[in-house]
N, C-alpha and C positions, 0 to 999 in steps of 0.2 A: 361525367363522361368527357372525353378528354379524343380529341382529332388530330392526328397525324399526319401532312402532307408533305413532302417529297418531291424537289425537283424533277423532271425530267429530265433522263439522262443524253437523248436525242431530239432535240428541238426540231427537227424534220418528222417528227412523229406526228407533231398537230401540222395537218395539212393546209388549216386555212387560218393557222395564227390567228394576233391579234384583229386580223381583218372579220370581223362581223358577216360582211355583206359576202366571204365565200364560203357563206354555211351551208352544205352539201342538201341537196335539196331531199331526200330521204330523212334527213335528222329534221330539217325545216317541218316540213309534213307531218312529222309523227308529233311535234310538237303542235300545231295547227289541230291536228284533231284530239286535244287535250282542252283547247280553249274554250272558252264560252262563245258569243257574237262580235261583243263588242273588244273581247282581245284580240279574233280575228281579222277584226278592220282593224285596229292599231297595227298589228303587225305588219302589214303590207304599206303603210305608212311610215316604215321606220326610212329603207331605201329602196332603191329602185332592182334592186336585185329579188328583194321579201316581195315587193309589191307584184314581179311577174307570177314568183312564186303564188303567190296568193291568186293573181288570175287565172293561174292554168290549173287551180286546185279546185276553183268553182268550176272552170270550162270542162272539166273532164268528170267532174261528180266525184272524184274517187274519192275525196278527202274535204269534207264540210266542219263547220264547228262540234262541239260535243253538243250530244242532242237531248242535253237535261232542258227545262221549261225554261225559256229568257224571257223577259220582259221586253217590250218593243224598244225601238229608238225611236227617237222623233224626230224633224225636220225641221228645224227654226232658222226664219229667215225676218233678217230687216235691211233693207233695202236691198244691195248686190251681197251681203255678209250670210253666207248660209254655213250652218253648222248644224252639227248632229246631237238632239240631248243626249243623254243616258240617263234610264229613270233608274236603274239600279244605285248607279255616284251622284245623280243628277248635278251632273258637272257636265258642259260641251266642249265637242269636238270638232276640232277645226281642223277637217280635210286638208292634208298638203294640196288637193288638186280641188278643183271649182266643183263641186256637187252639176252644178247647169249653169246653163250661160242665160248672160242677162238677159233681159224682157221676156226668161223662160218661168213656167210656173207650174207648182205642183197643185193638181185639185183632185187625186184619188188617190189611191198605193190600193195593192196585192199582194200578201208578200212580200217579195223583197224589191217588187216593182213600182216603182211612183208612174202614177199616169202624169204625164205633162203636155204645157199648152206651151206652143210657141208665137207671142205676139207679132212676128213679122211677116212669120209666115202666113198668116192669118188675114195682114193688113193686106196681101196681096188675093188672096182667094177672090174670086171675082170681078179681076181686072183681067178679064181675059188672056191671063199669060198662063201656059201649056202646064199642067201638072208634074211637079217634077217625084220623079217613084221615091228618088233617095229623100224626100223632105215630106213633113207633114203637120200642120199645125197643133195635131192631135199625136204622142205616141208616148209607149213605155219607155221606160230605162232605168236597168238593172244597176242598183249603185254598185253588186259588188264587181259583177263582171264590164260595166260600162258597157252592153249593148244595149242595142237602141231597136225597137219595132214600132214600125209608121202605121200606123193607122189612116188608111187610103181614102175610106167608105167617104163618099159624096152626104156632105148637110145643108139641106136646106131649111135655114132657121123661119117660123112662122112668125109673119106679119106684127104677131102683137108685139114679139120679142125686140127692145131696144139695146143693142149693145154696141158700147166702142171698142170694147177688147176682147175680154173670153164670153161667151157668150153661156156657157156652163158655168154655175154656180159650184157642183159639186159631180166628180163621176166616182162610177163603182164598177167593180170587172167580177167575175165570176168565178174564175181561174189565172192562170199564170198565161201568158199572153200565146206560151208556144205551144196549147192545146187550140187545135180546131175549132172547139167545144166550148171555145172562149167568149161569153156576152157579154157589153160592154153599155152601161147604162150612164143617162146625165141627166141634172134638171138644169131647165135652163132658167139662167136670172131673172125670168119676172115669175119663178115659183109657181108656174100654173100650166107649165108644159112639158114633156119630157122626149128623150129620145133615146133609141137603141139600136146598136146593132151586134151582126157576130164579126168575129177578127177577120174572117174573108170577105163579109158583104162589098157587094160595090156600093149602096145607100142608106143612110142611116132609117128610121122606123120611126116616124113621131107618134106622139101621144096627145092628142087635145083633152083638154080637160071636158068633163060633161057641163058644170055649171061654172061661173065666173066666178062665185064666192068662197070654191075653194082654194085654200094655201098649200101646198107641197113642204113636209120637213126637212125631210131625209126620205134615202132610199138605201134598199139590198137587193142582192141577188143570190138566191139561195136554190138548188136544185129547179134548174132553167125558171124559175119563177121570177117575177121582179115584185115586189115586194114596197108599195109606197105610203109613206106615213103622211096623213093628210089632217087637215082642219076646215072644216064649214057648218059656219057661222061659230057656234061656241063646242059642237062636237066633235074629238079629237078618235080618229081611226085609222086603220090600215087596209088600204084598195090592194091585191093580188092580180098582175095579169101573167098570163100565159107567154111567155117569150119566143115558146116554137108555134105558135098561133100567129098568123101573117096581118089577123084582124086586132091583134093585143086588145081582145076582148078581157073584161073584169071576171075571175073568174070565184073571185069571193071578196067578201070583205069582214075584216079583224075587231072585233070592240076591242078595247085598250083596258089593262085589269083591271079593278079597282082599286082604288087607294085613298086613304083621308086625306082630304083636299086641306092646301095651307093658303090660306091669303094673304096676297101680294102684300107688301106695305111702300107706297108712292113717297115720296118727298123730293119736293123740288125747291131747288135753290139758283136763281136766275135759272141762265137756260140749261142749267144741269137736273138732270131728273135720277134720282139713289130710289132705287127700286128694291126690296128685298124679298126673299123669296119666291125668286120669279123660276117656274119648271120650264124645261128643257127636255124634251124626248131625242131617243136616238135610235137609232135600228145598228142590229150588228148580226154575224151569227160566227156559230162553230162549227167550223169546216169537218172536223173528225167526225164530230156525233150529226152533224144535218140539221142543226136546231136553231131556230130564229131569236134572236134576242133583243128584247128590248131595255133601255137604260132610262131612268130617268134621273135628273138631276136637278136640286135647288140651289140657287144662285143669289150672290148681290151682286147686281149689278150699276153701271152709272152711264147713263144717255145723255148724248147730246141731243136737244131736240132741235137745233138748227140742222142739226144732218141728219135729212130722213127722206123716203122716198114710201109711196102709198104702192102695193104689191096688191096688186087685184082689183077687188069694191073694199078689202077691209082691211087687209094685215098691211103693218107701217114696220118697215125695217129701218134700224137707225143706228147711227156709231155709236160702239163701245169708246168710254173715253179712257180706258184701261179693260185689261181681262177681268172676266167676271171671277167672283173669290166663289167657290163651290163650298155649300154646307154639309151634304147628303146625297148621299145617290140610295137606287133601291135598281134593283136585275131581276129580272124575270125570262123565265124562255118559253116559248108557245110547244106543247103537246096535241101533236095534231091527233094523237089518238081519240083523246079527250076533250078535246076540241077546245081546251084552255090553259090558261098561263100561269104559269109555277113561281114564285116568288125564290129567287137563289140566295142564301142570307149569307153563306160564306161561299166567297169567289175571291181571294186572293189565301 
């Protein structure tokens, strides 16, 4: 087969020439909703002309990426250097513009929202100085649109909690920040206390633990429930509170399915401790279908045992001295019908 192409006989035909950046914003668009996610943040990256384009196509809804199944992106940061993976190339992307500003930190996402902690703001919370509405130590922001939602709600951290910076371990939201309807849940870093509230509260809602012995994994929020993956003594379960209950009473709790159990293998070498086999739970769910999910994962792992701090009467969190190499996972998701857990064996 054989192509044929053909000067133009009026060079004033093409209106935006070799200039790139005057692609008529109609032909931009219709290309933009051809893309997947991750061409569509490229593209608004290319110059500053695509990149408005690209703002006013999320701000307006009209025109989003194509809506086949994407794989997430991730947020990989060391030190001030943040970039975005891609697990489809898993190659990163290094934002022309700063994802956040320093001594800012990501500890949840929604969507296309990361929840973030702002250290300064933070250092100042209880010195007396006046609340200001536009800041908040606590708030979303949308990478693709760059808006920001402050999270106002007053916290008062409990006594046992020792923190110098974020005082939240981990948060989780329940929706996208610009429904009402939005609950916003966190454990805080000594793993034995929690707190929530909704996106208009004026105060957050703690949660004391009943006994001292237990550890906090992870947490979800799933149809107003919150949803906490716990540990006491050597039994590993899931406590349910009620989130529109003002008493965040327990309103059930989950046994964890069964599974053949693998045992750890320890070896330590000076203060290094190579661990294999070590499980890992996680809580997630599916927002389409309403179903709670659970992961779990085996690991080797490598501890420092000079760096560790005692979390409770029993659980010792300590440094990874690199990430853990993952062996296996297994998924499962809770059927409230049946009041048990479904083992999922293909999910990808």
């Amino acid at each position: 087969m054989e192509f044929v192409t053909e000067p133009l006989k009026n060079s004033d035909e093409v209106k935006c020439g070799s200039d790139w950046s005057n692609l008529p914003r109609d032909i931009a668009e219709s290309i933009l909703k051809r893309l997947c996610l991750q061409d569509f943040l490229q593209f608004g990256e290319v110059c500053k002309s695509w990149e408005t384009i690209v703002a006013n196509a999320i701000a307006t809804k009209h025109c989003l990426p194509a809506t086949q199944a994407q794989l997430p992106l991730m947020i990989a940061s060391r030190d001030e250097d943040v970039r975005v993976f891609s697990l489809p190339t898993k190659k990163f992307i290094q934002p022309r513009r700063p994802i956040f500003t320093e001594n800012q930190y990501c500890i949840g996402s929604i969507g296309g929202w990361l929840i973030m902690f702002d250290s300064p703001v933070w250092s100042h919370v209880g010195d007396n100085v006046p609340p200001d509405p536009n800041s908040s130590p606590f708030f979303f922001f949308n990478t693709l649109s760059n808006v920001r939602i402050n999270l106002q709600s007053a916290l008062n951290i409990p006594q046992q909690v020792i923190s110098h910076s974020c005082p939240f371990d981990k948060m989780v939201a329940s929706s996208s920040p610009s429904s009402k309807d939005c609950f916003i849940a966190g454990i805080f870093d000594d793993f034995q206390h929690l707190a929530f509230c909704k996106i208009e509260d004026k105060s957050w809602t703690i949660i004391e633990s009943e006994t001292a012995n237990i550890s906090i994994f992870d947490i979800e929020i799933l149809n107003k429930k919150l949803f906490v993956l716990v540990r006491q003594a050597r039994e590993r379960f899931i406590k349910v509170y009620d989130l529109q209950n003002p008493n965040s009473t327990i309103v059930e709790a989950l046994p964890l399915p069964a599974y053949h159990p693998v045992m750890p293998l320890n070896r330590i070498m000076g203060n290094i401790s190579h661990v294999s086999n070590v499980s890992v739970y996680f809580l997630g769910n599916n927002l389409v279908s309403g179903e709670l999910l659970l992961i779990r994962g085996l690991y080797d792992c490598a501890f420092d045992n000079d760096d560790k701090r005692i979390v409770g009467q029993s659980a010792i969190v300590r440094k990874f001295i690199h990430p853990p190499f993952p062996r296996e996972f297994q998924l499962w998701k809770y059927k409230y019908s049946d009041s048990q857990w479904i083992e999922i064996v293909q999910y990808f």
